[in-house]
N, C-alpha and C positions, 0 to 999 in steps of 0.2 A: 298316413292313414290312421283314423282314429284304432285306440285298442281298450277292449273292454275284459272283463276280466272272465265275465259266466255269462254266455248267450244260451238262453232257451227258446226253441223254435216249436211255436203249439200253445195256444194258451186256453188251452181246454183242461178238463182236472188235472190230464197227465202232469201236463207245463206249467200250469200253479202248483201244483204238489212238488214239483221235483225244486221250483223256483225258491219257496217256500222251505225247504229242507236246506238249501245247499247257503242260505242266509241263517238258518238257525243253526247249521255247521261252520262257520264261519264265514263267509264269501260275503263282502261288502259291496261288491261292483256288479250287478246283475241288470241285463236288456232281455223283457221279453217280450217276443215277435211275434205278433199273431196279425193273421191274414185276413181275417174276420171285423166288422164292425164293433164285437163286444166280446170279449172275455164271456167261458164258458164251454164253448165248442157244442158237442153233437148236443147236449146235456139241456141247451137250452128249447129246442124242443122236445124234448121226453118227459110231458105233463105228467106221465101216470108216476104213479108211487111205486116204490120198491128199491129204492135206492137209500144206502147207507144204514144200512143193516147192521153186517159186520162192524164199518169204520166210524160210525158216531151212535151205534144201538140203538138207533132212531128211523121211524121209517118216514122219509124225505120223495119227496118228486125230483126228476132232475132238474129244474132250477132251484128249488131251494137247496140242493146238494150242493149247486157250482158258486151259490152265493156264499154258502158259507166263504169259501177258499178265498174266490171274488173280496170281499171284506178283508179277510186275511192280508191279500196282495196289498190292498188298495193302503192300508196300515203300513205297511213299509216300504219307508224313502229310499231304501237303498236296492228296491227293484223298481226299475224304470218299465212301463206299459210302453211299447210302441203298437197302437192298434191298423189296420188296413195295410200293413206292412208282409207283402209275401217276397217269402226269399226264394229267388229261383237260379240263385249257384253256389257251391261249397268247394271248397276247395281242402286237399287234405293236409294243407297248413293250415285250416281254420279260415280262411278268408272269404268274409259270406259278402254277397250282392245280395238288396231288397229294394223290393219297388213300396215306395208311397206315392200315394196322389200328387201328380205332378213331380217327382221327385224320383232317381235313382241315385240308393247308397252305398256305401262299398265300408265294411268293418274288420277289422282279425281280432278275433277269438282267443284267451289263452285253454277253454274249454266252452263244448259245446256238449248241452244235452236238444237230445232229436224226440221232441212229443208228435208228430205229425198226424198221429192215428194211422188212420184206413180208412178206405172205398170200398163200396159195395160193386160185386159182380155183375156183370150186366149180359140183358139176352143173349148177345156173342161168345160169349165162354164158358152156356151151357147149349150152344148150339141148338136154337130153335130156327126151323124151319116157316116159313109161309112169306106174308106181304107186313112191309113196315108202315102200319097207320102210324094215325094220334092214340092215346089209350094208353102208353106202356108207362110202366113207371118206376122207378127202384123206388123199394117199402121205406128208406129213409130220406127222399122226393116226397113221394104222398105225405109219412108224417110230417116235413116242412111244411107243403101245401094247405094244411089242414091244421094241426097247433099253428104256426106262424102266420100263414098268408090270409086264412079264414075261408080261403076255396076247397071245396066240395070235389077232387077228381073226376068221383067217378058213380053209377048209381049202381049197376050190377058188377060182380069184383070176381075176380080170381085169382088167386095168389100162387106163384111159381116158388117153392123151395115153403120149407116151416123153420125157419132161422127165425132169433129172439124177436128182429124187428116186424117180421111180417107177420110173425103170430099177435105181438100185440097190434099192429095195423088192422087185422083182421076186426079187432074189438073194437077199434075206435070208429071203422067203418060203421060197423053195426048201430054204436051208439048214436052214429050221427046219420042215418037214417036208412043207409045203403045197405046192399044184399051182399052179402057173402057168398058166394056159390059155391065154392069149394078151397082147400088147399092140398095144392097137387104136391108129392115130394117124395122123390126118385129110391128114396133108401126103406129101411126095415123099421125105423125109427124116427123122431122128430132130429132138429139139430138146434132146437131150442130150447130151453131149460122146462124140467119137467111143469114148474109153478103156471109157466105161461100158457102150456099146451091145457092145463086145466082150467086154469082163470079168463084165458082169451080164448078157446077151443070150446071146448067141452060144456065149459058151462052158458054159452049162445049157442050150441048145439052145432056151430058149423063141420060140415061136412071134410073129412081130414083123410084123403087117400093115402097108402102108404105102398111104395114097390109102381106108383103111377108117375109118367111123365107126359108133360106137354109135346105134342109132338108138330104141332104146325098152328099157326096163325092164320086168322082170317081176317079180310075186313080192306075197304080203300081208302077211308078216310078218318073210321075210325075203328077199332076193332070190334067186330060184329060176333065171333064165335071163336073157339079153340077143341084142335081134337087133344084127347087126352088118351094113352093107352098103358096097359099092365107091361112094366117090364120083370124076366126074370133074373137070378141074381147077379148075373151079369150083365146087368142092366141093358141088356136085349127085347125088342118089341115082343110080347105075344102074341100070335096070329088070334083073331077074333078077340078082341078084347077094348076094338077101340070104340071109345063115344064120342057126342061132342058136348060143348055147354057153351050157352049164350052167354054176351058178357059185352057190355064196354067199356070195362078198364082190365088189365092186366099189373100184377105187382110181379117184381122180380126181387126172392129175397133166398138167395141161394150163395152164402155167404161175405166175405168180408178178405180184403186185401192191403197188406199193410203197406203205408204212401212211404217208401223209402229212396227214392229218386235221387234225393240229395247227399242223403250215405253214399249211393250206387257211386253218382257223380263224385265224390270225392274218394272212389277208390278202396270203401270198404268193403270186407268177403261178404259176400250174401250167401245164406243157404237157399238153393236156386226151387228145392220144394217147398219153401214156409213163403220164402221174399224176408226175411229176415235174417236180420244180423248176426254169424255165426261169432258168439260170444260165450266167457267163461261163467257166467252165471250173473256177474255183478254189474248187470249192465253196461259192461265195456265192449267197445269193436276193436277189430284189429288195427283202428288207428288211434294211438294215445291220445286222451283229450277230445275223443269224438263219442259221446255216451247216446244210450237208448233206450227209451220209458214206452212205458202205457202200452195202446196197441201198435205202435210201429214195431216194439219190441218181442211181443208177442201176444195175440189176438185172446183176448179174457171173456169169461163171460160177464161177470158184474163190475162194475166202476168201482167199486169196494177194493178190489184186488189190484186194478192200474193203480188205486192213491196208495198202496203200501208198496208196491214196486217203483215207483216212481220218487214215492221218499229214500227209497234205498239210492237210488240212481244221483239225486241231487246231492244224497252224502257222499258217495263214491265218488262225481266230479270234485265237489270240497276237497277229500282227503288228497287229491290230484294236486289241487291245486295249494295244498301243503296247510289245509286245513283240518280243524276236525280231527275225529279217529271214527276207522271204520270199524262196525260192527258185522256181528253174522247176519249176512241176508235174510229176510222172511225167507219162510219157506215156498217156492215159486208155485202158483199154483201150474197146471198139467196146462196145456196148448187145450183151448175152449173156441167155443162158438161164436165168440163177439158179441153177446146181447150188450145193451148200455144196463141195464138193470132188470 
């Protein structure tokens, strides 16, 4: 069995940043795996600006943000790209299986960093009630649909949850010709950074309930309508308070879940309310030589904060693997919302 010395799994910022660090900590033998066609991850659709604030005092869109790294990577021979490479078993001696086109491989690890990100929630575990048309969509679906594909969802919109993605979704709608009808969301507050609630919200005047939730679906083939009602703070229906609103598209942006499957699988503690790695701060799990960046590690609000935890992560496997020296961690930021920027 081939052995490699530094596998990174995720070649999104997390997995170039960490890649990236654990080579400028020393580590000469580095494979990273991503499951995707191109390097970058969520970042290469998220056209709008507002990224790279903090980590290059520049305000970047997210592809010019993942190009940088991109360029970075692409610079050094001593990190191998394996692209359309998804791994789907670990083992907690490090022994990963990945599939490529036409091909399954089999490698052992002397360390492993886990970028895998997150997935978005979906209508089933916020328990919406009615009939399953066409029309639904998770808010980072539609932005794909729309920055990448060049299709159009949907023409009247309603958005489930005010999380970073769906608030900016809201705007892109707008821009590109569609009706916002409202964003419905269950809490006292938004769960997306205050910039967006004002920049995607506010300033297209969309309609932003708060304390309301979606309570049933309509529609046969394609979603025709939704009721909406006031709960109180025990997110309880209020009697008389329900309406409905036309609509055929629905967004579902009621947060973010981090893809750790492959940790679980090889036996690492999860803390069973985040889905994350119960770890001492430096990115470490409870299996030596098994590390965890970005949002699998824990869910951020800006991409600015995964590339400086993730630099941390890549020196930490290093000094592992008897490189480098380690330094005091950034200071982590608090468990956030997930927005990409």
């Amino acid at each position: 069995m081939v052995e490699r010395e530094l596998v990174v799994i995720g070649g999104g910022p997390a997995g170039m940043a960490a890649a990236i660090s654990a080579y400028e900590s020393g580590v000469r033998d580095i494979l990273l795996l991503e499951r995707d066609q191109f390097l970058g991850g969520i970042l290469n659709q998220c056209i709008h600006t507002g990224f790279g604030i903090e980590y290059f005092k520049e305000v970047l869109t997210g592809p010019e943000y993942a190009d940088r790294f991109i360029k970075k990577v692409d610079a050094i021979s001593n990190i191998e790209v394996s692209l359309e490479s998804l791994v789907v078993r670990m083992t907690k001696d490090r022994v990963l299986t990945y599939l490529k086109p036409g091909a399954l491989s089999e490698i052992k690890a002397k360390a492993v960093v886990l970028a895998t990100g997150c997935r978005e929630r979906t209508r089933e575990m916020v328990h919406i009630a009615g009939t399953r048309p066409s029309g639904i969509f998770s808010a980072g679906l539609a932005q794909k649909l729309i920055n990448i594909e060049g299709l159009l969802p949907g023409r009247e919109v309603v958005i489930v949850g005010s999380g970073d993605i769906g608030l900016i979704m809201a705007r892109r709608f707008i821009l590109e010709g569609a009706k916002v009808k409202g964003v419905i969301e269950i809490r006292r507050q938004s769960r997306g950074l205050l910039r967006n609630v004002v920049q995607c919200i506010e300033d297209f005047e969309i309609p932003l309930y708060f304390n309301y939730k979606i309570s049933r679906i309509y529609g046969k083939n394609r979603v025709e309508m939704v009721d909406v009602v006031k709960v109180d703070n025990l997110y309880k229906e209020i009697p008389n308070t329900r309406f409905q609103i036309r609509c055929d598209t629905l967004l579902i942006s009621v947060g973010l879940i981090p893809e750790n499957e492959l940790i679980e699988m090889a036996g690492v503690n999860i803390d069973a309310k985040t889905n994350t790695p119960i770890s001492d701060g430096l990115n470490k799990t409870s299996i030596p030589g098994i590390f965890v960046c970005g949002n699998s590690f824990k869910v951020y609000d800006i991409v600015d904060t995964v590339t400086q935890d993730s630099v941390e992560a890549g020196r930490t496997a290093a000094v592992y693997l008897g490189g480098g020296e380690m330094t005091p961690p950034a200071q982590q930021e608090k468990m956030g919302r997930g927005g990409a920027g």
